[in-house]
ZAPA-55628 format. One record per residue (C-alpha): residue in three letters; residue number from 1; x, y, z. Coordinates in pm, whole numbers, plus 32768, in hexadecimal, padded with zeros to 4 digits. Each point is the difference from the previous one (the first is absolute). Layout:
SITE  residu  num  east  north    up
SITE     ALA  NUM     X      Y     Z
...
REM end
This chain:
SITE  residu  num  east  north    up
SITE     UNK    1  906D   74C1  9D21
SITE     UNK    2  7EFF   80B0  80A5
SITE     UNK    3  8037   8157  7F56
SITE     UNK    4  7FEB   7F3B  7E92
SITE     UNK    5  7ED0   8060  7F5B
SITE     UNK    6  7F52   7EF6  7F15
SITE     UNK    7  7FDD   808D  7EA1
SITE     UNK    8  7EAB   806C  7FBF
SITE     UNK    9  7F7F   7FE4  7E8B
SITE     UNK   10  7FF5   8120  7F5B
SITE     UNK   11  7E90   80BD  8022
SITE     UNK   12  7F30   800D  7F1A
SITE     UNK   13  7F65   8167  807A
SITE     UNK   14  8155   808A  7F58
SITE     UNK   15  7FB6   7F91  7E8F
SITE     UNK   16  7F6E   80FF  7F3D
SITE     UNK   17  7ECF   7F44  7F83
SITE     UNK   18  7F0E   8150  8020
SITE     UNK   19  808B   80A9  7EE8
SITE     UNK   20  8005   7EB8  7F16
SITE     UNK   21  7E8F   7FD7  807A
SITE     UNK   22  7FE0   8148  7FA4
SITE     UNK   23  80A4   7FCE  7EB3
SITE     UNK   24  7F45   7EE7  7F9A
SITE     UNK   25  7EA6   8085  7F9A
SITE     UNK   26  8070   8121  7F7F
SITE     UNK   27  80FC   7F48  7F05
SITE     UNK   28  7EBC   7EF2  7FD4
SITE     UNK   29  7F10   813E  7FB5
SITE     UNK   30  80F5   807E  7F31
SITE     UNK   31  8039   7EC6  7F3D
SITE     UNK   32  7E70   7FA4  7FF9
SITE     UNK   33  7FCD   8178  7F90
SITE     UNK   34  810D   7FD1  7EEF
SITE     UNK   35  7F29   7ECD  7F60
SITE     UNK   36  7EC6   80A3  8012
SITE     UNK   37  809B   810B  7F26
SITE     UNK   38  8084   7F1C  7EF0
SITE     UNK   39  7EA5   7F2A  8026
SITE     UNK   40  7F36   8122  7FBF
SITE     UNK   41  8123   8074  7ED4
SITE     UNK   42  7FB0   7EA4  7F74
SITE     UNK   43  7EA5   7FE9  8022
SITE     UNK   44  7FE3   8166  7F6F
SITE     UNK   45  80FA   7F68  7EAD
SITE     UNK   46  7F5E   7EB6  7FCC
SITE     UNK   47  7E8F   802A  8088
SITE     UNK   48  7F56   80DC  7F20
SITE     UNK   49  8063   80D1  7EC4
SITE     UNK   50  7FFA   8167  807F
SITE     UNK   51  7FB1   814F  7F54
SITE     UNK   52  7F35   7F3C  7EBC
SITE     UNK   53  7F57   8165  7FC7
SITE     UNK   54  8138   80B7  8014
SITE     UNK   55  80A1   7F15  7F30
SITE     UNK   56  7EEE   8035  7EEF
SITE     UNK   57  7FE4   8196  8009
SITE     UNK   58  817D   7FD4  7FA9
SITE     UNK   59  7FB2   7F05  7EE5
SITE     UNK   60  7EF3   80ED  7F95
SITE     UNK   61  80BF   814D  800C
SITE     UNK   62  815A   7F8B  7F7A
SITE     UNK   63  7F63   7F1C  7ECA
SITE     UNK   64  7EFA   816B  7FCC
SITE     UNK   65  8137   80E2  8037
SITE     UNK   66  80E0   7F20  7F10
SITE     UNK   67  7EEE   7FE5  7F1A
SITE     UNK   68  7FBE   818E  7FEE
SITE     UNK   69  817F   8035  7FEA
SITE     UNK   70  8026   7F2D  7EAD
SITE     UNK   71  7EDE   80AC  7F79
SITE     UNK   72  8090   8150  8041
SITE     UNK   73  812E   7FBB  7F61
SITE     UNK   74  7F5E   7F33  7EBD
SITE     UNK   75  8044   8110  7F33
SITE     UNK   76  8173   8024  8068
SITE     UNK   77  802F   7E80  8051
SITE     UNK   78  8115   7FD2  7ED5
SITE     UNK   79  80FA   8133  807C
SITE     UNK   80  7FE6   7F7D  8171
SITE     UNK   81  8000   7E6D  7FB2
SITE     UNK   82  7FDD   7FD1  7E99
SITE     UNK   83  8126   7FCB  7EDB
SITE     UNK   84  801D   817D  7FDC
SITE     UNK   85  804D   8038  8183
SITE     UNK   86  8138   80AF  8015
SITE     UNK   87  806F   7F0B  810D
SITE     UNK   88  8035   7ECE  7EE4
SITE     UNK   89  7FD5   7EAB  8026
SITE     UNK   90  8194   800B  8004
SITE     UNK   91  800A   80ED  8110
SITE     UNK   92  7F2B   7F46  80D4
SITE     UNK   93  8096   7E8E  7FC0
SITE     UNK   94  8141   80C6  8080
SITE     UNK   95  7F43   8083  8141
SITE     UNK   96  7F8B   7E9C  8049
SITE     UNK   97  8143   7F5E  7FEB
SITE     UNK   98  8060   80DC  8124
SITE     UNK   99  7EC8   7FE0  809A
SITE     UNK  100  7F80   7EBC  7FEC
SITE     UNK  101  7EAE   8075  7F65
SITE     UNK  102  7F49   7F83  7EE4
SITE     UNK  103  7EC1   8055  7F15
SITE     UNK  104  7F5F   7F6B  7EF2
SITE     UNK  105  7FC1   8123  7F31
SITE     UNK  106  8167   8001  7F8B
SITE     UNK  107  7FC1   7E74  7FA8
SITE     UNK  108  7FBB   8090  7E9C
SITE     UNK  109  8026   813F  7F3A
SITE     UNK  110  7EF5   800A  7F6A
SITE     UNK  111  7ED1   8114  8002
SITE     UNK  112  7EFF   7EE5  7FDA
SITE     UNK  113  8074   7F47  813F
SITE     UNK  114  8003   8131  80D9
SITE     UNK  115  7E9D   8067  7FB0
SITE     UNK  116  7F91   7EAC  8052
SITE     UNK  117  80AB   800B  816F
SITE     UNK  118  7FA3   813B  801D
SITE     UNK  119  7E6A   7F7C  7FCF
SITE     UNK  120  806F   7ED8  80BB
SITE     UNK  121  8085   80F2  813A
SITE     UNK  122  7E76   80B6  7FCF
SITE     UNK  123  7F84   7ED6  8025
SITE     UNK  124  80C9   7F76  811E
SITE     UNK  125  7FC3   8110  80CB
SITE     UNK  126  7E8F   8000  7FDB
SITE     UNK  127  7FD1   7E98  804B
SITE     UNK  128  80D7   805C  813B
SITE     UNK  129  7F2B   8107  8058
SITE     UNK  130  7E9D   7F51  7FF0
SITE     UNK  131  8095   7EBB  8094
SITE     UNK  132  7FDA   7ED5  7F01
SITE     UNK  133  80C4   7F07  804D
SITE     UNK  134  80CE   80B3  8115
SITE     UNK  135  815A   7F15  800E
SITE     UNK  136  805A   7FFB  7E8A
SITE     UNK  137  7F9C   8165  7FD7
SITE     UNK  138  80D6   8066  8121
SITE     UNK  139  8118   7F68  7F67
SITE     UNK  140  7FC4   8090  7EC9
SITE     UNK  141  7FCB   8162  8081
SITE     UNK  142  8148   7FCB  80B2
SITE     UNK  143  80C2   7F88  7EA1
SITE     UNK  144  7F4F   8131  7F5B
SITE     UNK  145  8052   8105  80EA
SITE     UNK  146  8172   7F86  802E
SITE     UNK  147  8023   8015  7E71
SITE     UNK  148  7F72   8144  7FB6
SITE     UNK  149  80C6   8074  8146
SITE     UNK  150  816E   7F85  7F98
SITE     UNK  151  7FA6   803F  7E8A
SITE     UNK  152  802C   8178  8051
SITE     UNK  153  807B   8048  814F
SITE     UNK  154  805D   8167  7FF0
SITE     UNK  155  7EBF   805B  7F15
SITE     UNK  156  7F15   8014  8101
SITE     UNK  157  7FBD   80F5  811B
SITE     UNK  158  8050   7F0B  8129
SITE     UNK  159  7E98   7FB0  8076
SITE     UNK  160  8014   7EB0  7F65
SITE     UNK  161  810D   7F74  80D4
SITE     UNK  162  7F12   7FE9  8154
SITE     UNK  163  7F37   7F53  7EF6
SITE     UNK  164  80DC   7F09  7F95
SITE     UNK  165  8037   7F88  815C
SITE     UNK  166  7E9B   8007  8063
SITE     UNK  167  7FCF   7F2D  7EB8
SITE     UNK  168  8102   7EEB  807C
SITE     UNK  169  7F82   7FE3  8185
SITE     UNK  170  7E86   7FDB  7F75
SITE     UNK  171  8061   7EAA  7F4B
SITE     UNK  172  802B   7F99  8166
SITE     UNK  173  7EB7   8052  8065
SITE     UNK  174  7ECC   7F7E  7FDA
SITE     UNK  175  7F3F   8131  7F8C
SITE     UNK  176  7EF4   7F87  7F2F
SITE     UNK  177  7F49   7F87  811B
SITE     UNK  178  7F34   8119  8034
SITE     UNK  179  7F69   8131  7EE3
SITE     UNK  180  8045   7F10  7EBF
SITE     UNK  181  7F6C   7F1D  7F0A
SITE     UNK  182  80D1   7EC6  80AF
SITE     UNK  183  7F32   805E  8138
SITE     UNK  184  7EC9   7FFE  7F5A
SITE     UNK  185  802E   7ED4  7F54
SITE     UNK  186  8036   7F71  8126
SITE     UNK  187  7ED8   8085  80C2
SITE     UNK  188  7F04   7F8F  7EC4
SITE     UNK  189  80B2   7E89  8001
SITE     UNK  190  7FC7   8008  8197
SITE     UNK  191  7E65   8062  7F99
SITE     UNK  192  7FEC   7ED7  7F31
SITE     UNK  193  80AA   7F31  80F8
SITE     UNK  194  7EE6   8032  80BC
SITE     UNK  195  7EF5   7FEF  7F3B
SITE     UNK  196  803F   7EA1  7F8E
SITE     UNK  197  80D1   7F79  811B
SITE     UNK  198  80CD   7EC2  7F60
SITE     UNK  199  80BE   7F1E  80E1
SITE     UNK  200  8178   8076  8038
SITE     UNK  201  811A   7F40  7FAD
SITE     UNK  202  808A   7F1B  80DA
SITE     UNK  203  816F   8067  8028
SITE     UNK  204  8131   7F35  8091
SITE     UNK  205  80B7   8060  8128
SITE     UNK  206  811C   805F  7F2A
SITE     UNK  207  7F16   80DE  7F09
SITE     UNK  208  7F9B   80C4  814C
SITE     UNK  209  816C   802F  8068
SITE     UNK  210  8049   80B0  7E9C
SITE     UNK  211  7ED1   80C2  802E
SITE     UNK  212  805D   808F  8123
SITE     UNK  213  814A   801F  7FD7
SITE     UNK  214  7FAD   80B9  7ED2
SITE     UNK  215  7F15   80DD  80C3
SITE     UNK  216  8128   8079  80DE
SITE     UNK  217  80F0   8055  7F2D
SITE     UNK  218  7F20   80BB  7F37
SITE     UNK  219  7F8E   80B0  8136
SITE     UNK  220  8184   802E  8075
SITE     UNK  221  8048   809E  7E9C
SITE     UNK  222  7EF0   80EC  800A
SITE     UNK  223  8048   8063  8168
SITE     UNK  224  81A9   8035  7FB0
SITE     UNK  225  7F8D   80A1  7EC9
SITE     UNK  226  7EEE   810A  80C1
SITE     UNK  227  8111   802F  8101
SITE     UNK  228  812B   8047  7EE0
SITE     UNK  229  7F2A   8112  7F85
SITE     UNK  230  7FDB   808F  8128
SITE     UNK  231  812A   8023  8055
SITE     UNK  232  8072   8060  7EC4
SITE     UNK  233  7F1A   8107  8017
SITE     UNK  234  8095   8059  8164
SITE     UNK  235  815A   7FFC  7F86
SITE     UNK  236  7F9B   8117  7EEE
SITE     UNK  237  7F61   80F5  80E9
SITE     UNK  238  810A   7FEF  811E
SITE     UNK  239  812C   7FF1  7EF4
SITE     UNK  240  7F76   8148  7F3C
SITE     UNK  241  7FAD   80A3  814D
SITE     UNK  242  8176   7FAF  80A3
SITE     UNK  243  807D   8090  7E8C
SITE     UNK  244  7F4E   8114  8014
SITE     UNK  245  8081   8071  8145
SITE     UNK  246  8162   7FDC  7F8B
SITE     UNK  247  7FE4   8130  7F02
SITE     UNK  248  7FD1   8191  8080
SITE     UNK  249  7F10   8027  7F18
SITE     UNK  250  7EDA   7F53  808B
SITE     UNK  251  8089   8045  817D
SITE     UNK  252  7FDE   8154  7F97
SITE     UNK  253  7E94   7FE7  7F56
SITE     UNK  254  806A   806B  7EBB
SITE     UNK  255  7FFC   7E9A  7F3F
SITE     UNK  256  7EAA   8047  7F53
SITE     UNK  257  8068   815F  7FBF
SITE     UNK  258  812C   7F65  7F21
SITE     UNK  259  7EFF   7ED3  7F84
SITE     UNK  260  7EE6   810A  7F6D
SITE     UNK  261  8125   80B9  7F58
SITE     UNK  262  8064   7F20  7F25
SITE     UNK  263  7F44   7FF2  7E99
SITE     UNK  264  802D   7E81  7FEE
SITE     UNK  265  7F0F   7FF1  811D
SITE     UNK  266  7EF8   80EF  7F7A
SITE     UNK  267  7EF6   7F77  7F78
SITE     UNK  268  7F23   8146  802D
SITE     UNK  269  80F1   8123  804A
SITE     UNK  270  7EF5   80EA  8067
SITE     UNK  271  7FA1   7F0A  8134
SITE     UNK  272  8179   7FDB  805C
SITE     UNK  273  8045   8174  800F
SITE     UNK  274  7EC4   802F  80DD
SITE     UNK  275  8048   7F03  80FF
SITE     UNK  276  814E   8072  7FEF
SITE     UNK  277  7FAE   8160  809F
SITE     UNK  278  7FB9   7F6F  8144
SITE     UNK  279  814E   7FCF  8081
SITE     UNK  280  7F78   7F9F  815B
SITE     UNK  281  7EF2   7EE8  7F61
SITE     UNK  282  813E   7F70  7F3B
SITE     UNK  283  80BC   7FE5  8178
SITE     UNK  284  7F0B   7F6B  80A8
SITE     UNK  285  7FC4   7F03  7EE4
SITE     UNK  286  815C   7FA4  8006
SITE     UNK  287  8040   7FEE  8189
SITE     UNK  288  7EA2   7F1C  7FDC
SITE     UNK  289  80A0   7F24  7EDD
SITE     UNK  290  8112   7F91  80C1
SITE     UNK  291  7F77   7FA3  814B
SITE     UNK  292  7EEC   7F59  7F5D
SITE     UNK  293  811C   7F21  7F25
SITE     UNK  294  80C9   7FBA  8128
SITE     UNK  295  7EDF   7FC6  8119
SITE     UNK  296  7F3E   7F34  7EE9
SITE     UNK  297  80A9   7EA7  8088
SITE     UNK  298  7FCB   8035  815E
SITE     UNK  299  7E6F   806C  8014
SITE     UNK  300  7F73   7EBB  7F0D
SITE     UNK  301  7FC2   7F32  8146
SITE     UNK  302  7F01   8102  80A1
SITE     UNK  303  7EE7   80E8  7FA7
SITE     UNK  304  80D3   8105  7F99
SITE     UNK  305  804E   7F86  7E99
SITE     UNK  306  7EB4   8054  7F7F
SITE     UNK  307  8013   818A  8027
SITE     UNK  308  8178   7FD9  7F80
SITE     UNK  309  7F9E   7F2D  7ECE
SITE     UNK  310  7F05   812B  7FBF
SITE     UNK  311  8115   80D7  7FF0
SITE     UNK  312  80E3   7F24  7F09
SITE     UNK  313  7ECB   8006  7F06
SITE     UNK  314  7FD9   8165  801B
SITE     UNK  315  818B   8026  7FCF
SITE     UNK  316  8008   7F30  7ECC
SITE     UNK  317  7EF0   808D  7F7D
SITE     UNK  318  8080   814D  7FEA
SITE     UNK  319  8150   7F50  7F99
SITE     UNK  320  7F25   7F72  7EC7
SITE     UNK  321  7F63   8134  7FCD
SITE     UNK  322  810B   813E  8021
SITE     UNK  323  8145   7F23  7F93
SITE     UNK  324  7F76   7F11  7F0E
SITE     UNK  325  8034   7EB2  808F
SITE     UNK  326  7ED5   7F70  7FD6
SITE     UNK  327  8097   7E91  7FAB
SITE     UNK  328  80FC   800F  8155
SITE     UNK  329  7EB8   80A3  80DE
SITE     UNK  330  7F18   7ED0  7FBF
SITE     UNK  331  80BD   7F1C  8017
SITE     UNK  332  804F   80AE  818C
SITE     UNK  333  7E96   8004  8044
SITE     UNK  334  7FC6   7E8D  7F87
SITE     UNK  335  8135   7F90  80D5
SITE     UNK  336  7F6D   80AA  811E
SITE     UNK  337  7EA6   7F1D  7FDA
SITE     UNK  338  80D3   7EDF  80A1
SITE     UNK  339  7FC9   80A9  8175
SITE     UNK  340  7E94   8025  7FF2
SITE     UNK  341  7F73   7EA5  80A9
SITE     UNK  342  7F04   7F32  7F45
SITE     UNK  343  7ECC   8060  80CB
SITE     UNK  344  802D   8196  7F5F
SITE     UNK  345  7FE6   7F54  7EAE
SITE     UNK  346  7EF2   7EF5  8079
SITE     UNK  347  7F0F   8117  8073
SITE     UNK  348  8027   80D9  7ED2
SITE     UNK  349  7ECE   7F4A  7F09
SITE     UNK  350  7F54   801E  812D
SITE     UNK  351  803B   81AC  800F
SITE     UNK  352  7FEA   7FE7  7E93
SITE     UNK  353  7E8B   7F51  800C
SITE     UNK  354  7F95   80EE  811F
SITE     UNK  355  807E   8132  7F2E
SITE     UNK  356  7F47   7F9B  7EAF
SITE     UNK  357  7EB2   7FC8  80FD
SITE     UNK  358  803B   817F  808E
SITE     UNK  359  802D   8094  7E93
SITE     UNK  360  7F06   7F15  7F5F
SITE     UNK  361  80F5   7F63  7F12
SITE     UNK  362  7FCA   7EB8  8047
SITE     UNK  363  7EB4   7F4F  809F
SITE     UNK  364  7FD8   7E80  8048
SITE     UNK  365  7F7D   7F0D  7EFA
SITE     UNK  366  7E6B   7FA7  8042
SITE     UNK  367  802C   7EAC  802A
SITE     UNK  368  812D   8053  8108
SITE     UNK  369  7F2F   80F5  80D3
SITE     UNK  370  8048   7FDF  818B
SITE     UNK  371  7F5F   7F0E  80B0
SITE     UNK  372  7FE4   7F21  7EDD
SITE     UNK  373  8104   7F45  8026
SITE     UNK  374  7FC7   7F68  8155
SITE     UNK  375  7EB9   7F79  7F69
SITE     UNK  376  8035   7E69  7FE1
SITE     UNK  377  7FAB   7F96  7E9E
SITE     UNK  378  7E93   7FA9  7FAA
SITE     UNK  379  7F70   7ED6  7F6F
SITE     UNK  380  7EB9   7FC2  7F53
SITE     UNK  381  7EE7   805E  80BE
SITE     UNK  382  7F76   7E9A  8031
SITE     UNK  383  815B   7FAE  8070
SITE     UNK  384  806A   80FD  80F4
SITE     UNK  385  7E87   8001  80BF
SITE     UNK  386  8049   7E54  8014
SITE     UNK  387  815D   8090  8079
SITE     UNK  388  7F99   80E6  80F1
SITE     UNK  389  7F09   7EF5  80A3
SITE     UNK  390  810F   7F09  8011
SITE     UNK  391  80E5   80DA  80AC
SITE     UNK  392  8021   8063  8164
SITE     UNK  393  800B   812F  8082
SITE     UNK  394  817F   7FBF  806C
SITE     UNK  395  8091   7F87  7ECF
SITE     UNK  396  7F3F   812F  7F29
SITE     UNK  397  80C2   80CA  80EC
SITE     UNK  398  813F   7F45  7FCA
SITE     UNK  399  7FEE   8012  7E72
SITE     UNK  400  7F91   81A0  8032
SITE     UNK  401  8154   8017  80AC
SITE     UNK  402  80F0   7F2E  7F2D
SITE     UNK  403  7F62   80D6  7EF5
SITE     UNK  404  802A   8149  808D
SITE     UNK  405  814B   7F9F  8056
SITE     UNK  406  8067   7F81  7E85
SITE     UNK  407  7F81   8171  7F4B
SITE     UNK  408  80DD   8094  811D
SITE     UNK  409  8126   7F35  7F9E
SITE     UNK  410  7FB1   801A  7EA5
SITE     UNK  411  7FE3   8181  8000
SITE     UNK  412  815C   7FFB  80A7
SITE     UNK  413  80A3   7F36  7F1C
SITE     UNK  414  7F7F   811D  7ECA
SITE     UNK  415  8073   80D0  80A0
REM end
C-alpha cells in the first residue's frame, strides 16, 4: 500500500502547444494576406475602368490602320473579296461549313451589293476611328472585319488576323471614353449642365440599384476585356519567341539572312542586299529578336518594359520597311500601346502644347492669356463698387479663392 503511487494527471508542460502557438499567426497572416490580395484584385476589376487612354490609341490606330488597308486595296478589292475573287462564293460557303464562319458579302452575288459593303466597311471603320457612337460602331467594326476576314482567308498577307482579334476584345471595352466625338459630346452636355443647373431627377431606390449595377459590369467588361488583350498580346510574343528557338536557323543567327533572300519579301531589293552584307548586324538582330519575344512577358510589371517596347517598335519597323509587312507591323506597334499607363498618354497634350510654344506654332488665344483666368467675373461698374463696399475683407478673399480654384479645375478638366 505504501509503495502505490496515486496517478497523477497527465502534465500539461508535455503538450506541444508552442508550435500550434507558433502556427497560428502565421496560418492567420497567411490567410489575412490571402484576402487582401483578392480585395485589392477586386477592387482593381470593379472600382475603376483602367487603361481608358490605352484603350482609345487602340481604337484610334486599328479603325486608322483598317481604314488605310481598304483604301489600299480599293483598286484590287473585287480579286481579293469581290465576285471575281478566285476564292468563289462556293469555295468559301464550303470553308465555313468546316469552320463555322460566316460573311455577308457572299449573302448576294451581285457587283452592286459588294460595292455598297465595301462603302459601308469605309465607313464603319472611320466612324470607329473618330469615336461616334463607340458601342454600335464597335460592333460593327467587329461584323466588318470578321466578313472581309473569312470572305478571303488565304488572300491576305496575315497582318489582319492580330486585327481581327483586337477588333473582337475592343467591343468589350469601353474605348470611346477618351480621344472621340462620344467624349466630347459628353464634356459639351456636362458645360451646359452647368451653366443652367436644373433640378435632377428624383430616382427610386431600385433605379439606383440598376444604375450601379450597370456601372460595374460595364467597368468589369472593360477591365476582362483590357486584361484579354494583354495577354493575348503576351501569349504572341512568348509563343513566337519559344518557336523560334525550336528551329537552327535563328539559334544560329541566320533567320534574317534566309528572310531578306526571298523575293516575296522584297519590297526594295537594293535595301535587302545592303543590310544583308552585314552578316554580324543580321546575328545580333536575331539573337535580340528572340530574347526580346520570350522575356517580353516577364519585364511588363517593372521599369524595364519601356526600353524593351523601344526595341519592338524599332524591330517592326524595319520588319515594315525591308520585308513588306506593313499591315502585320502596325498592327504590333498598336498592340504594344496597351502597356504604356494612362498618365504617358495624359501628359502628352501637355508636351505637345509646350513644344508648339518652343517652335512658335501655337500661342494662347488673347482673351485666354495667363493670369486671366483667375480674375472673378466683373459686373457693371455701379454694381461691383456697391459690391466691393458691401463685402468684407474675408469673404472677398473667400470668393478670390473659390475662383482661383474653379480656372484651376477647369484648366484640368481641358486638358
Amino acid at each position: 500500500m505504501g509503495s502505490e503511487q496515486i496517478p497523477q494527471p497527465p502534465s500539461t508542460a508535455a503538450t506541444p502547444h508552442r508550435p500550434a502557438t507558433q502556427e497560428t499567426p502565421v496560418a492567420g497572416t497567411a490567410h489575412r494576406w490571402l484576402l487582401d490580395r483578392i480585395g485589392a484584385l477586386w477592387a482593381l476589376l470593379t472600382d475603376r475602368p483602367v487603361s481608358l487612354y490605352a484603350a482609345s490609341v487602340l481604337r484610334i490606330g486599328y479603325g486608322l490602320l483598317y481604314l488605310v488597308f481598304l483604301l489600299r486595296e480599293f483598286p484590287h478589292r473585287d480579286e481579293i473579296w469581290g465576285p471575281g475573287s478566285p476564292w468563289t462564293p462556293a469555295l468559301a460557303q464550303q470553308l465555313f461549313d468546316q469552320t463555322g464562319w460566316n460573311s455577308f458579302l457572299i449573302l448576294y452575288d451581285s457587283r452592286a451589293y459588294f460595292e455598297l459593303c465595301y462603302v459601308l466597311a469605309l465607313v464603319t471603320s472611320a466612324l470607329f476611328m473618330l469615336g461616334w457612337r463607340t458601342r454600335a460602331m464597335s460592333v460593327l467594326f467587329a461584323v466588318v472585319v470578321t466578313s472581309f476576314h473569312a470572305r478571303s482567308i488565304f488572300m491576305t498577307d496575315g497582318g489582319d488576323n492580330l486585327i481581327l482579334l483586337m477588333a473582337l476584345y475592343l467591343v468589350l471595352t469601353a474605348c470611346g471614353r477618351r480621344w472621340s466625338l462620344d467624349s466630347r459630346r459628353n464634356r459639351l452636355k456636362t458645360a451646359r449642365a452647368c451653366d443652367a443647373p436644373e433640378p435632377e431627377p428624383v430616382r427610386s431606390f431600385s433605379a439606383q440599384q440598376l444604375h450601379c449595377a450597370r456601372t460595374t459590369l460595364t467597368t468589369v467588361v472593360h477591365n476582362c476585356g483590357i486584361l484579354v488583350i494583354a495577354a493575348q498580346v503576351c501569349f504572341l510574343y512568348g509563343s513566337a519567341g519559344l518557336y523560334k528557338i525550336q528551329g537552327p536557323t535563328w539559334g544560329g543567327g541566320t533567320a534574317l539572312h534566309y528572310a531578306l533572300s526571298l523575293e516575296l519579301f522584297q519590297p526594295w531589293p537594293a535595301l535587302s542586299h545592303l543590310v544583308d552584307e552585314y552578316p554580324m548586324v543580321i546575328a545580333i538582330a536575331s539573337y535580340v529578336t528572340v530574347l526580346l519575344q520570350v522575356a517580353f512577358p516577364f519585364v511588363l510589371f517593372g521599369r524595364l518594359k519601356y526600353p524593351v517596347l523601344t526595341v519592338l517598335l524599332g524591330m517592326h519597323i524595319g520588319i515594315a520597311v525591308l520585308l513588306g509587312l506593313p499591315l502585320f507591323s502596325g498592327a504590333m506597334i498598336i498592340a504594344d500601346a496597351v502597356f504604356l499607363p494612362d498618365r504617358f498618354y495624359a501628359i502628352l497634350p501637355h508636351l505637345w502644347r509646350r513644344a508648339a510654344r518652343r517652335t512658335g506654332m501655337w500661342r494662347p488665344a488673347p482673351g485666354r492669356a495667363a493670369g486671366s483666368a483667375s480674375v472673378p467675373p466683373q459686373g457693371r461698374p455701379s454694381q461691383s463698387s456697391s459690391k466691393h463696399r458691401a463685402t468684407p475683407a474675408g469673404q472677398q478673399g473667400t470668393a478670390l479663392a473659390t475662383g482661383l480654384a474653379s480656372s484651376i479645375l477647369g484648366t484640368q478638366k481641358r486638358d
